[in-house]
Each structure stands twice: as structure tokens, then as C-alpha cells.
mmCIF file as Biopython writes it, N, C-alpha, C and O atoms, coordinates in Angstrom:
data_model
#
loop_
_atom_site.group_PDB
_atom_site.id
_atom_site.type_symbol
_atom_site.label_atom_id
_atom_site.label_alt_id
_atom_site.label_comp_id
_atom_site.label_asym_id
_atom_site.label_entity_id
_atom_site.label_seq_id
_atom_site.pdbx_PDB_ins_code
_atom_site.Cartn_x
_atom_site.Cartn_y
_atom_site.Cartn_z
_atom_site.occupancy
_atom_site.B_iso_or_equiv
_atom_site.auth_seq_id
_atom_site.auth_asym_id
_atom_site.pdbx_PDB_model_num
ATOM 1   N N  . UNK A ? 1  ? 24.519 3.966  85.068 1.0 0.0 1  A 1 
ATOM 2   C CA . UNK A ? 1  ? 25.281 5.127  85.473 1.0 0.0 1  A 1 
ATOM 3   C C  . UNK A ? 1  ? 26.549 4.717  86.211 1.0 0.0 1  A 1 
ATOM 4   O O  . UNK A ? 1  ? 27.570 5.379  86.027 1.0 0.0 1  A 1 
ATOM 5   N N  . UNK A ? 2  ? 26.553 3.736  86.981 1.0 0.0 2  A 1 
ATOM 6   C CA . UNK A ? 2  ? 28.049 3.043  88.021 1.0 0.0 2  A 1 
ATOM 7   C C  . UNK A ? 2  ? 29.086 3.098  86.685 1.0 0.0 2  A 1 
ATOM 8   O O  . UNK A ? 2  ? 30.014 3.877  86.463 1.0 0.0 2  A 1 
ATOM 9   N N  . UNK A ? 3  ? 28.671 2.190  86.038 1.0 0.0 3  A 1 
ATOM 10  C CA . UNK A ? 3  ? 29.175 2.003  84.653 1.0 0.0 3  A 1 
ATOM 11  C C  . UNK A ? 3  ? 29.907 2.708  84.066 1.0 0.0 3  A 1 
ATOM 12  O O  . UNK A ? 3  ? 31.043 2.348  83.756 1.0 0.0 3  A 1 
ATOM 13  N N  . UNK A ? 4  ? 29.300 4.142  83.718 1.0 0.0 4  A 1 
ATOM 14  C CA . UNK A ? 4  ? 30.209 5.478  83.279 1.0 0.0 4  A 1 
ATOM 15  C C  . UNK A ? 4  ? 30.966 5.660  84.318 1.0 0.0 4  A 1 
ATOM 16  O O  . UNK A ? 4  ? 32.171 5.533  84.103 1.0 0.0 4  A 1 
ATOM 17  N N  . UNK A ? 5  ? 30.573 5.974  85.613 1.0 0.0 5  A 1 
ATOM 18  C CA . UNK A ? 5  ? 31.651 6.226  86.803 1.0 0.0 5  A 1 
ATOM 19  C C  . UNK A ? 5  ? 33.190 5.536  86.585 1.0 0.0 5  A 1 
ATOM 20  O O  . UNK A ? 5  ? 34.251 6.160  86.617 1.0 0.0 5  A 1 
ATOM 21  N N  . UNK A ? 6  ? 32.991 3.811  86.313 1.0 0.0 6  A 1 
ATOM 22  C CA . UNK A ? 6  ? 34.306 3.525  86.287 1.0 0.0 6  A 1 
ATOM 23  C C  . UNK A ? 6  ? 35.118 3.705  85.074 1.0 0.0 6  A 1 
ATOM 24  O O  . UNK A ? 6  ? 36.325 3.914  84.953 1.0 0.0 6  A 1 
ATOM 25  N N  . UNK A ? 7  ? 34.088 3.565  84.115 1.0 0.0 7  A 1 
ATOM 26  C CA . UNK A ? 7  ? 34.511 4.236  82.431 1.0 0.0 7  A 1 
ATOM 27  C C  . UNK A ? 7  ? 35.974 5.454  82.518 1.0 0.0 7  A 1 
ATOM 28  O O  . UNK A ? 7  ? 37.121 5.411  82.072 1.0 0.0 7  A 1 
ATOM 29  N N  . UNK A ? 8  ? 35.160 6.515  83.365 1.0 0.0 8  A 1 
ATOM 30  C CA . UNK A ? 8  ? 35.927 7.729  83.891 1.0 0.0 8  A 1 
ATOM 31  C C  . UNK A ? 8  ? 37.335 7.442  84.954 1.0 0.0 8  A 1 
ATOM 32  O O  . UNK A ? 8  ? 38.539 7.696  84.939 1.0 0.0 8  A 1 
ATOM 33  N N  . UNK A ? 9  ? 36.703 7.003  85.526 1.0 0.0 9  A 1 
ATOM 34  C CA . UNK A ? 9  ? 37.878 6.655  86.468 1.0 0.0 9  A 1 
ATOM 35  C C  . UNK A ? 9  ? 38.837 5.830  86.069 1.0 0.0 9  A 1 
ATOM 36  O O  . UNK A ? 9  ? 39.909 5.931  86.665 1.0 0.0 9  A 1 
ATOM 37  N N  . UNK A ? 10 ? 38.721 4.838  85.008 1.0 0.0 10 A 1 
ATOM 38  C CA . UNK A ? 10 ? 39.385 4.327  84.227 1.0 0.0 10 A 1 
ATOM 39  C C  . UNK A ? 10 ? 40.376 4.679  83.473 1.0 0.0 10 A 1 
ATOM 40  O O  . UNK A ? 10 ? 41.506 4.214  83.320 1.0 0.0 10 A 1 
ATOM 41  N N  . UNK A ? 11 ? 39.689 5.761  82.910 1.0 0.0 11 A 1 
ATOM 42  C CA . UNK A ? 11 ? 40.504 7.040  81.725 1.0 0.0 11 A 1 
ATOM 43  C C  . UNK A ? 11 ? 41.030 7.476  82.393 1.0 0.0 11 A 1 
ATOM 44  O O  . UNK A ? 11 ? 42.182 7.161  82.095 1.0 0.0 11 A 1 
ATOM 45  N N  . UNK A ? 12 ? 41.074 8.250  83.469 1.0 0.0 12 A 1 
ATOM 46  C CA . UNK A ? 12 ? 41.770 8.824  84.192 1.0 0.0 12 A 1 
ATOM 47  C C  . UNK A ? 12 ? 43.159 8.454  84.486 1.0 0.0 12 A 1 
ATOM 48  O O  . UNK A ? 12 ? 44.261 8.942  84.231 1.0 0.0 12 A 1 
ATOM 49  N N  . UNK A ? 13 ? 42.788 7.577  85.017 1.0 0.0 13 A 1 
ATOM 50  C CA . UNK A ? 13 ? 44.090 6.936  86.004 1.0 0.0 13 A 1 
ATOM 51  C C  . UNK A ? 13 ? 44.762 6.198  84.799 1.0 0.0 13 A 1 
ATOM 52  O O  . UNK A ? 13 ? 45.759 5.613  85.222 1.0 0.0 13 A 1 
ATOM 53  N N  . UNK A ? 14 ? 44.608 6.027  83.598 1.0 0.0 14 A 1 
ATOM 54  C CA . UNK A ? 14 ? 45.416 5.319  82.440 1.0 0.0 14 A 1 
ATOM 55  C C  . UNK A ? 14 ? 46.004 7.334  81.978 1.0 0.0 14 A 1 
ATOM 56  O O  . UNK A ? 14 ? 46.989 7.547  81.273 1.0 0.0 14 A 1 
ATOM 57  N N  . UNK A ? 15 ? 45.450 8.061  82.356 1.0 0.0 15 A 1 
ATOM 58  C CA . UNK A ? 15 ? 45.986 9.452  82.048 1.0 0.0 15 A 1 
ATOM 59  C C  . UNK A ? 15 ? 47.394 9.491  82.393 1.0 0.0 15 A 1 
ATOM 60  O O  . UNK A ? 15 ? 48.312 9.645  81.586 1.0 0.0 15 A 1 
ATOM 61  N N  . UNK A ? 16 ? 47.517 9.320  83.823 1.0 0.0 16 A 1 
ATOM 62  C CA . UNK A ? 16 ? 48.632 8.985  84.707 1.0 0.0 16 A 1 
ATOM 63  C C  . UNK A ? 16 ? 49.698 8.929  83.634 1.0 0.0 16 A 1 
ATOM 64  O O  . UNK A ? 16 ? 50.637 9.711  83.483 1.0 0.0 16 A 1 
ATOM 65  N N  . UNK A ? 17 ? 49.412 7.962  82.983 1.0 0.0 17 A 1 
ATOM 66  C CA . UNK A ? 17 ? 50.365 7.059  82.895 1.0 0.0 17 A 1 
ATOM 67  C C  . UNK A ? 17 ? 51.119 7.788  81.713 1.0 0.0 17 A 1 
ATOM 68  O O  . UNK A ? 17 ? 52.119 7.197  81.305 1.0 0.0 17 A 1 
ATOM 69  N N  . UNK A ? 18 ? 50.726 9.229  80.975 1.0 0.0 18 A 1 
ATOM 70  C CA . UNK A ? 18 ? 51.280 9.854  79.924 1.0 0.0 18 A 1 
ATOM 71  C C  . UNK A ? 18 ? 51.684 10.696 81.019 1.0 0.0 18 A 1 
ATOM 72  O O  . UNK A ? 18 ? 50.888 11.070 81.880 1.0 0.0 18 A 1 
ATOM 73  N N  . UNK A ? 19 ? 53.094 11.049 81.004 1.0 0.0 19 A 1 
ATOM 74  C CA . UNK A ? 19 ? 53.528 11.922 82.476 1.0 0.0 19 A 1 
ATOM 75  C C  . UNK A ? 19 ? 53.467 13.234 81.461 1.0 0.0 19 A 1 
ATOM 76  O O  . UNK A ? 19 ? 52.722 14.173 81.742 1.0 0.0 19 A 1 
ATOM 77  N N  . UNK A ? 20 ? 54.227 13.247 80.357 1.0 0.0 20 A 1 
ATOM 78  C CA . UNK A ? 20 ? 54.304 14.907 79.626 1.0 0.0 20 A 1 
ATOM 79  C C  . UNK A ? 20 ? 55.764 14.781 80.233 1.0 0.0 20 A 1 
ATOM 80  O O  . UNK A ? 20 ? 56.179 14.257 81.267 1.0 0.0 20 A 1 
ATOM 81  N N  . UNK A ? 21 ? 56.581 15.677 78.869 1.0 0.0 21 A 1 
ATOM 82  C CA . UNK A ? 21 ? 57.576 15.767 78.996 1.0 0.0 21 A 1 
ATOM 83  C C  . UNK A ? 21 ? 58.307 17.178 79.548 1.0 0.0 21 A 1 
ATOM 84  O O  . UNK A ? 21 ? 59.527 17.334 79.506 1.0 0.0 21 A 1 
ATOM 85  N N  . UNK A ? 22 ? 57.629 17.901 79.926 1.0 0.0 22 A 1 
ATOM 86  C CA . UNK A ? 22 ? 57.666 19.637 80.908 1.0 0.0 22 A 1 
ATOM 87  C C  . UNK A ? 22 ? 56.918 19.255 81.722 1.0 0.0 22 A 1 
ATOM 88  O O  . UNK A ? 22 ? 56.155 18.289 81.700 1.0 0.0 22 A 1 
ATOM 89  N N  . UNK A ? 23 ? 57.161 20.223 82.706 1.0 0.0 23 A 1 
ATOM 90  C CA . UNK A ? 23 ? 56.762 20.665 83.982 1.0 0.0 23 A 1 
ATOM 91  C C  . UNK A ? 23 ? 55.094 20.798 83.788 1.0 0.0 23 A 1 
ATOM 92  O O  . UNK A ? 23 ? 54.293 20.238 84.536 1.0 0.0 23 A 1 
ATOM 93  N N  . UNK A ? 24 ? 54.731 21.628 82.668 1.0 0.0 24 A 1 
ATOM 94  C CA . UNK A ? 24 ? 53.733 22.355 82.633 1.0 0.0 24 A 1 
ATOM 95  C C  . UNK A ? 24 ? 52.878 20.735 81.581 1.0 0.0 24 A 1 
ATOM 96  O O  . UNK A ? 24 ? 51.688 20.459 81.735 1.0 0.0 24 A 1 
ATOM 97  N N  . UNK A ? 25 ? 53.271 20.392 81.176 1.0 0.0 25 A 1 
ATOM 98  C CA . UNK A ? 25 ? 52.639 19.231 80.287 1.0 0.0 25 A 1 
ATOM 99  C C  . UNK A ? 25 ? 51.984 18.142 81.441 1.0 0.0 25 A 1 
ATOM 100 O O  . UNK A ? 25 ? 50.852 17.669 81.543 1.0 0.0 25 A 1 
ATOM 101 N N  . UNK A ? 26 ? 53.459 17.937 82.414 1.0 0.0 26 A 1 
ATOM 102 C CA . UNK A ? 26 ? 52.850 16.875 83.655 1.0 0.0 26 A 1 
ATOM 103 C C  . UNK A ? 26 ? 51.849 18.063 84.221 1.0 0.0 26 A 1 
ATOM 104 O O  . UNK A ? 26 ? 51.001 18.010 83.330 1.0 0.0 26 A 1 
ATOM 105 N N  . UNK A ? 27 ? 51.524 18.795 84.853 1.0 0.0 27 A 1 
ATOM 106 C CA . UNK A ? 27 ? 50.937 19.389 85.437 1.0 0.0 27 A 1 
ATOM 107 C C  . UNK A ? 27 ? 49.374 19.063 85.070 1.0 0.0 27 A 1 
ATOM 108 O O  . UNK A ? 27 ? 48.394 18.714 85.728 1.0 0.0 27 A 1 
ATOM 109 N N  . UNK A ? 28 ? 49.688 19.414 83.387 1.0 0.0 28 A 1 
ATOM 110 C CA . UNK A ? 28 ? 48.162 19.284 83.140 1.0 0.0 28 A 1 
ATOM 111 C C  . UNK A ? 28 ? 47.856 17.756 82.927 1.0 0.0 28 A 1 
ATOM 112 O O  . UNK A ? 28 ? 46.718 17.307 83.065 1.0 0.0 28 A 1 
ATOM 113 N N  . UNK A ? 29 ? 48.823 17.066 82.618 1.0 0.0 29 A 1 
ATOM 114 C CA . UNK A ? 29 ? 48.049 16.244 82.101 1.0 0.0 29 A 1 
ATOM 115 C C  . UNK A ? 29 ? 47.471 15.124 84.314 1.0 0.0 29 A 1 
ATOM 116 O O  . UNK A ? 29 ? 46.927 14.034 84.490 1.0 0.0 29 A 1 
ATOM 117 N N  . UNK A ? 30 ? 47.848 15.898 85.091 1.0 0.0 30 A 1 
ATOM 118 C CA . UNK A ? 30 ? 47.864 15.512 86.208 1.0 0.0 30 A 1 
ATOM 119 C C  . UNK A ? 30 ? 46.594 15.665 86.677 1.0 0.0 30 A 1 
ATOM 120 O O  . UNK A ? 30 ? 45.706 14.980 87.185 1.0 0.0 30 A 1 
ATOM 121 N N  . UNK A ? 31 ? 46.886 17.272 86.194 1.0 0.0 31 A 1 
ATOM 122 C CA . UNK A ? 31 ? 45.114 18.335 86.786 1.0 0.0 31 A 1 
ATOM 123 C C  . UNK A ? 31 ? 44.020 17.676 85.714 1.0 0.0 31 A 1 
ATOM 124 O O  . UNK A ? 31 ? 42.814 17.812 85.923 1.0 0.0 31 A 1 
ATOM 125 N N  . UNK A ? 32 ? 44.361 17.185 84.922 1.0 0.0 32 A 1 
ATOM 126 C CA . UNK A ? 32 ? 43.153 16.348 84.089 1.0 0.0 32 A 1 
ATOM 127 C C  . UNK A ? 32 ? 42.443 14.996 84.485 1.0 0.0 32 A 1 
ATOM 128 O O  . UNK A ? 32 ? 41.278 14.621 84.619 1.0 0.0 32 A 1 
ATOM 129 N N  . UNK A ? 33 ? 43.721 14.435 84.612 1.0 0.0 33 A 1 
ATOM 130 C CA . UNK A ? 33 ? 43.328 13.010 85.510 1.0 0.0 33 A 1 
ATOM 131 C C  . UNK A ? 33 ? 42.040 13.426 86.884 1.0 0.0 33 A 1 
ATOM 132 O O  . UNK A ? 33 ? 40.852 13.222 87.132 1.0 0.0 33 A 1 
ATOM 133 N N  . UNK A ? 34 ? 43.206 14.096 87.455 1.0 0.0 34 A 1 
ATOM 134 C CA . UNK A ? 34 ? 42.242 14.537 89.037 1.0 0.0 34 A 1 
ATOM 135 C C  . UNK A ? 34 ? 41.061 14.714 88.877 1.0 0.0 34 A 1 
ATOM 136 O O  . UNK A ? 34 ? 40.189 14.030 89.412 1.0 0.0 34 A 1 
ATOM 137 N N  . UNK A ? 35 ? 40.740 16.274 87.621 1.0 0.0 35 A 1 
ATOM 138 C CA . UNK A ? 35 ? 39.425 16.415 87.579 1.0 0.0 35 A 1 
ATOM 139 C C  . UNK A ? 35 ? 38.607 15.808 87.288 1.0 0.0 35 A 1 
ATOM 140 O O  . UNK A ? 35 ? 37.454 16.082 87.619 1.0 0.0 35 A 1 
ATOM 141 N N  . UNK A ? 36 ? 39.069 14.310 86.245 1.0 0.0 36 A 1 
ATOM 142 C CA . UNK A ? 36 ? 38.097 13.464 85.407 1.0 0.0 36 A 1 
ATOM 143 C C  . UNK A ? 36 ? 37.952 12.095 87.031 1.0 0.0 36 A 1 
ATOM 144 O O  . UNK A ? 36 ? 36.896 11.469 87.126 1.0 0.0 36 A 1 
ATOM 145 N N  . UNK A ? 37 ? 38.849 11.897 87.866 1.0 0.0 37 A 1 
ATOM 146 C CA . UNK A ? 37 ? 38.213 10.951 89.044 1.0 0.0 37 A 1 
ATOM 147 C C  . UNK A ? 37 ? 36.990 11.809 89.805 1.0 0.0 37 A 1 
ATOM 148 O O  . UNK A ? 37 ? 35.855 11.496 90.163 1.0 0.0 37 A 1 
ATOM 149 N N  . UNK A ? 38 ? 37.633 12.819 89.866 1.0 0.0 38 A 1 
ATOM 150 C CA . UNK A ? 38 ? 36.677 13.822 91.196 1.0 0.0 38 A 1 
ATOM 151 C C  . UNK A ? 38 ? 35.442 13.620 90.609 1.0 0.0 38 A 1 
ATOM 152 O O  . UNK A ? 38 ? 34.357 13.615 91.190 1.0 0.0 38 A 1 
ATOM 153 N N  . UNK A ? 39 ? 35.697 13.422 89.202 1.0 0.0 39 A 1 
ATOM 154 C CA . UNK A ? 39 ? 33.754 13.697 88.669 1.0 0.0 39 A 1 
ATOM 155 C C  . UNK A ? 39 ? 32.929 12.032 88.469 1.0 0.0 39 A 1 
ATOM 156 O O  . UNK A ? 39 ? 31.749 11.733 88.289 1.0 0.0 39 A 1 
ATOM 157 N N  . UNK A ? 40 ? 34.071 11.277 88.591 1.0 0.0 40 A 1 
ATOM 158 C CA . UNK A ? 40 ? 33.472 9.981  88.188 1.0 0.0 40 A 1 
ATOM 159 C C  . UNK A ? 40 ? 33.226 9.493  90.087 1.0 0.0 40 A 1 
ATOM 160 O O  . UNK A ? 40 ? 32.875 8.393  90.512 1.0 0.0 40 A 1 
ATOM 161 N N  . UNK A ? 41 ? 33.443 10.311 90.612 1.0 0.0 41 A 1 
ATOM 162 C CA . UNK A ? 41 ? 33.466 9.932  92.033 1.0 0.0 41 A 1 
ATOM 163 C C  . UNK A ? 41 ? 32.865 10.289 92.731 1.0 0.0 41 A 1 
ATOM 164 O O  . UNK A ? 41 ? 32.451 9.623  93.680 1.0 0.0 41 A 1 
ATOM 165 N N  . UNK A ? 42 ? 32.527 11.791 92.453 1.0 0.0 42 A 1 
ATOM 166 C CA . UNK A ? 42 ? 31.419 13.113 92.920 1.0 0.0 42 A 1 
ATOM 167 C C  . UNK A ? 42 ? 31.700 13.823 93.856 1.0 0.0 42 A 1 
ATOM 168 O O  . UNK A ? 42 ? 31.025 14.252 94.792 1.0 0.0 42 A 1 
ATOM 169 N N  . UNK A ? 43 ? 33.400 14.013 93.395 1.0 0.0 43 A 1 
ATOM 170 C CA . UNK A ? 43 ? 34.260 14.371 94.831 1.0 0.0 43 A 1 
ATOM 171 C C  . UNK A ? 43 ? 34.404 15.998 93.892 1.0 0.0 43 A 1 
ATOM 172 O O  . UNK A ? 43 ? 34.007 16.103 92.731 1.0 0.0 43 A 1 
ATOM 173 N N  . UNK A ? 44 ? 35.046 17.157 94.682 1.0 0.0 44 A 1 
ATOM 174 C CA . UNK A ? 44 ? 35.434 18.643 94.289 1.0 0.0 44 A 1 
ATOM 175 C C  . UNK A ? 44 ? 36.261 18.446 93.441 1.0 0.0 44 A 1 
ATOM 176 O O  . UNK A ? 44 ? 37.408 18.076 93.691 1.0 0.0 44 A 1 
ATOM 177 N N  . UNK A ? 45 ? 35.705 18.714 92.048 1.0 0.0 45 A 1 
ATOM 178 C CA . UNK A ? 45 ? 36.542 18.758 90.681 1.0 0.0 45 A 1 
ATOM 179 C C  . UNK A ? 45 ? 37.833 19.797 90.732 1.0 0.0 45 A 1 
ATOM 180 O O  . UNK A ? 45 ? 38.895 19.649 90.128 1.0 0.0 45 A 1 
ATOM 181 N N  . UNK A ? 46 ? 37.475 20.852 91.582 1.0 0.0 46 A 1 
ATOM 182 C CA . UNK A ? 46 ? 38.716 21.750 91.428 1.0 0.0 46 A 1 
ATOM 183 C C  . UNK A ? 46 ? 40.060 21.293 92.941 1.0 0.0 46 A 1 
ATOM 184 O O  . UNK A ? 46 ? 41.232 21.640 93.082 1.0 0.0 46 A 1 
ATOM 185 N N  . UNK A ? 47 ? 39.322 20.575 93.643 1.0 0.0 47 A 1 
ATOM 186 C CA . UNK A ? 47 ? 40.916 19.502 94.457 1.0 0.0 47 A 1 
ATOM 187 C C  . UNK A ? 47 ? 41.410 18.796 93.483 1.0 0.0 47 A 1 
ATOM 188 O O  . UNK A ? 47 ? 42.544 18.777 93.003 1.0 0.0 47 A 1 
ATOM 189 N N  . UNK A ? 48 ? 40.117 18.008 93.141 1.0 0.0 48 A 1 
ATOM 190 C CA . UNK A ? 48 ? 40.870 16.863 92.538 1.0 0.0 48 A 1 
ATOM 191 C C  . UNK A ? 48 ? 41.755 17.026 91.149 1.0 0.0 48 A 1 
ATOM 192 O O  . UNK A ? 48 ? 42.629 16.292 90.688 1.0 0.0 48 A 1 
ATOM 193 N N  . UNK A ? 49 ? 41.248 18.154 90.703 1.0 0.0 49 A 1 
ATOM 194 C CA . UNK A ? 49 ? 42.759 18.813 90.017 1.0 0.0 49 A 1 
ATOM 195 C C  . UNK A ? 49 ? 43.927 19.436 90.284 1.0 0.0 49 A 1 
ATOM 196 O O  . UNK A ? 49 ? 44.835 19.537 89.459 1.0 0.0 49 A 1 
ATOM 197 N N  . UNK A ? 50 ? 43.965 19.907 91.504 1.0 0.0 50 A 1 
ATOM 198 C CA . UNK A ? 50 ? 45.292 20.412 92.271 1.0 0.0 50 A 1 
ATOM 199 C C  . UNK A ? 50 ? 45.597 19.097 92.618 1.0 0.0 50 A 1 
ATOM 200 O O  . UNK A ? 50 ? 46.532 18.599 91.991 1.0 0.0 50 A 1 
ATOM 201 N N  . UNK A ? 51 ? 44.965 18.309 93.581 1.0 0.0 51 A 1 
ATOM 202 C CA . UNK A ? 51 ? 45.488 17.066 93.708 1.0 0.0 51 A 1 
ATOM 203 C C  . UNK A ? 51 ? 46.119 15.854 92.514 1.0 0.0 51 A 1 
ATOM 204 O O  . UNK A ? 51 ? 46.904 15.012 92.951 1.0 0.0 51 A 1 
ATOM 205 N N  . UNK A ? 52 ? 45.883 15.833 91.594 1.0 0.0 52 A 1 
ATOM 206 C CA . UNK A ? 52 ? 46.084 15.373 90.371 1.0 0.0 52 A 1 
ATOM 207 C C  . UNK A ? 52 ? 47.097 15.695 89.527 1.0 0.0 52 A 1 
ATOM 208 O O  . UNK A ? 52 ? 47.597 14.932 88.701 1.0 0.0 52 A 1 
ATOM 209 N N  . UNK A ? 53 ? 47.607 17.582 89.869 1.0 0.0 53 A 1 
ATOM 210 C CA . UNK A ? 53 ? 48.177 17.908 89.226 1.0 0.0 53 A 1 
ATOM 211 C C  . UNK A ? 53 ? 49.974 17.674 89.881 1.0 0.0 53 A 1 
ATOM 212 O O  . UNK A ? 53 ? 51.057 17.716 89.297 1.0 0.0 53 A 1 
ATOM 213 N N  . UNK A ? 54 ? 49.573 17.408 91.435 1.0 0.0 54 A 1 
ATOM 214 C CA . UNK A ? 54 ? 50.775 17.862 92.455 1.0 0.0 54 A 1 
ATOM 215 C C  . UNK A ? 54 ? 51.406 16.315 92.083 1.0 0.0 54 A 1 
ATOM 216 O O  . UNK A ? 54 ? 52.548 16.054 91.704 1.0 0.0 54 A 1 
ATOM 217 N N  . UNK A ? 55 ? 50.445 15.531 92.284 1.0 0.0 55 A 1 
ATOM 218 C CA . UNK A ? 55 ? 50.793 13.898 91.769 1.0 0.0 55 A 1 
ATOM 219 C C  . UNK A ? 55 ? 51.468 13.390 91.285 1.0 0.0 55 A 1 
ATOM 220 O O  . UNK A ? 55 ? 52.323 12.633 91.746 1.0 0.0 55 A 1 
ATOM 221 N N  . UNK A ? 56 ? 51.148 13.833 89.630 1.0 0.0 56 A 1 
ATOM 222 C CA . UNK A ? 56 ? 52.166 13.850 88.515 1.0 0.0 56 A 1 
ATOM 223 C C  . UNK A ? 56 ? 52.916 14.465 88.491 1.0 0.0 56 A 1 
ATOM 224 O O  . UNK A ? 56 ? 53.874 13.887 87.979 1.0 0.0 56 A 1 
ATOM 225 N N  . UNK A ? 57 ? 53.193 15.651 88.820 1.0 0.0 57 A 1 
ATOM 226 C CA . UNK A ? 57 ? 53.953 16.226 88.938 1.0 0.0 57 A 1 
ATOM 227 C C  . UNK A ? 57 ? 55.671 15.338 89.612 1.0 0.0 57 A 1 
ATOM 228 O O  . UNK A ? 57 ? 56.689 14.864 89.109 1.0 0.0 57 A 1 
ATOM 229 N N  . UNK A ? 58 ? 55.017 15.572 91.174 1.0 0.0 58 A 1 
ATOM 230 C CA . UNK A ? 58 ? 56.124 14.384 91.918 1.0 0.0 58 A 1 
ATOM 231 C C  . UNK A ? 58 ? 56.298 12.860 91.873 1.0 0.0 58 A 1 
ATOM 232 O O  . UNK A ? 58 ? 57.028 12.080 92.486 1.0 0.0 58 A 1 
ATOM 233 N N  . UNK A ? 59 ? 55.342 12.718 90.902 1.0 0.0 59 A 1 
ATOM 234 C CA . UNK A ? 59 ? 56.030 11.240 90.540 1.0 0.0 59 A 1 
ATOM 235 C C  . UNK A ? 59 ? 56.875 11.037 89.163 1.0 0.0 59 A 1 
ATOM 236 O O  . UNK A ? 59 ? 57.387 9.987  88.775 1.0 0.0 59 A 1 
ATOM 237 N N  . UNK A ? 60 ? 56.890 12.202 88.577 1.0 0.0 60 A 1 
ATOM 238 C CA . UNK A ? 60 ? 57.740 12.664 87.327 1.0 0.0 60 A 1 
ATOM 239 C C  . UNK A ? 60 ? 58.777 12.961 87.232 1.0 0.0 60 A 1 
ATOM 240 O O  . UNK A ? 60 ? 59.613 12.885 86.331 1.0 0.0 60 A 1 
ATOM 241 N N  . UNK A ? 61 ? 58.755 13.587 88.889 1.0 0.0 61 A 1 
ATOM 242 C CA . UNK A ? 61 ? 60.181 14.375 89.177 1.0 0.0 61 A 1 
ATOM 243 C C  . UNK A ? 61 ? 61.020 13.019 90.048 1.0 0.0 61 A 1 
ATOM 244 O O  . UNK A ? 61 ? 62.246 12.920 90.078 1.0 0.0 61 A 1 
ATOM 245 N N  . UNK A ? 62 ? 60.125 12.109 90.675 1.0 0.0 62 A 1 
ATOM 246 C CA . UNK A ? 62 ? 61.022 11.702 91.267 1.0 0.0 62 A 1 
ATOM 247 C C  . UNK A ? 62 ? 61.367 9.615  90.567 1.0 0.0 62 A 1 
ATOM 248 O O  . UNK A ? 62 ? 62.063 8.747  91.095 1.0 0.0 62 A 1 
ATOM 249 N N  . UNK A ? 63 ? 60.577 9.551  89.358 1.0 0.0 63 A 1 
ATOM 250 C CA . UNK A ? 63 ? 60.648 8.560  88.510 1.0 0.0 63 A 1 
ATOM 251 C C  . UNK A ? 63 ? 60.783 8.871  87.563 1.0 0.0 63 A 1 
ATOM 252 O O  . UNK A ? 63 ? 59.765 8.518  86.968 1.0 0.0 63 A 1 
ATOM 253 N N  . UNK A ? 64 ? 61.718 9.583  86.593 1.0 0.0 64 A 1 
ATOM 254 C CA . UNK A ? 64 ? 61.752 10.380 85.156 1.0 0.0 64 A 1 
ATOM 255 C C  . UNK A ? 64 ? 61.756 8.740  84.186 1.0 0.0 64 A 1 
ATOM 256 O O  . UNK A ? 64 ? 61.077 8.347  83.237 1.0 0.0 64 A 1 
ATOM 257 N N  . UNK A ? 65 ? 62.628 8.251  84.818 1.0 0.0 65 A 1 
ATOM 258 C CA . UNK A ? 65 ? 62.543 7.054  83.310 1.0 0.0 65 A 1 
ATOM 259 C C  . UNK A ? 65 ? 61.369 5.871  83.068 1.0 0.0 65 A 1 
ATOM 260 O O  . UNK A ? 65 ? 61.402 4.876  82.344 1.0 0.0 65 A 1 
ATOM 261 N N  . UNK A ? 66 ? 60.180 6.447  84.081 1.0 0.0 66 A 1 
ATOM 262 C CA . UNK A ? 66 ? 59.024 5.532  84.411 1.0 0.0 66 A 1 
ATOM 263 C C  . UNK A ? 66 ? 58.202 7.013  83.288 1.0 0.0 66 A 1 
ATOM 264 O O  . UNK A ? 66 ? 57.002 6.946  83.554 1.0 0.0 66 A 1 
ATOM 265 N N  . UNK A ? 67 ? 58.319 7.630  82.741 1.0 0.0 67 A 1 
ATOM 266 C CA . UNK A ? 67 ? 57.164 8.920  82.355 1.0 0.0 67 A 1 
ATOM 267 C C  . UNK A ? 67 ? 57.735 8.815  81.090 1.0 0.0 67 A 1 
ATOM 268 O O  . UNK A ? 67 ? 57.344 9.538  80.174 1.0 0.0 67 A 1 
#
């Protein structure tokens, strides 16, 4: 089971790394990441998608030619 945990958390955070080219694309693809750590972690799936989503978000806005 650890195993899947980092599986997830893995995916996740390689999520990151597709920023989406709108506002609303980073958003989700932010709030996706978040929710898929929160669960590989056993932390509140619905932070860790606001948190996830605010993320990408400002690292999109403030690194555009890194996304």
C-alpha cells in the first residue's frame, strides 16, 4: 500500500508540470494534482485541491515560459 501512496504522489506532482494554457486549464490541472497528493497522503482532498489549484495557478502566472 506505501507503494501506491508514492505511485500517486508521483503522478501528481509530474501533473505540475503540464501548467495548461488558460487560466481555467492551469486551475484544473492544479486542483487535480492537489487532490491526487491529499489522497496519496490522507490529507483533505477538497484543500488539497484549492491548494493545488492556487499553485499552478501562480506559478503560471508568474513563470509563463517554464508552463
Amino acid at each position: 500500500m506505501q507503494l501506491h501512496k508514492w505511485i500517486l504522489a508521483g503522478a501528481a506532482a509530474l501533473s505540475l508540470s503540464a501548467c495548461g494554457d488558460t487560466f481555467g486549464e492551469q486551475a484544473v490541472l492544479g486542483a487535480g494534482a492537489g487532490a491526487g497528493t491529499a489522497v496519496a497522503t490522507g490529507g483533505d482532498i477538497t484543500t488539497g485541491a484549492v491548494i493545488g489549484a492556487a499553485a499552478n495557478v501562480a506559478y503560471c502566472r508568474k513563470y509563463p515560459s517554464r508552463c
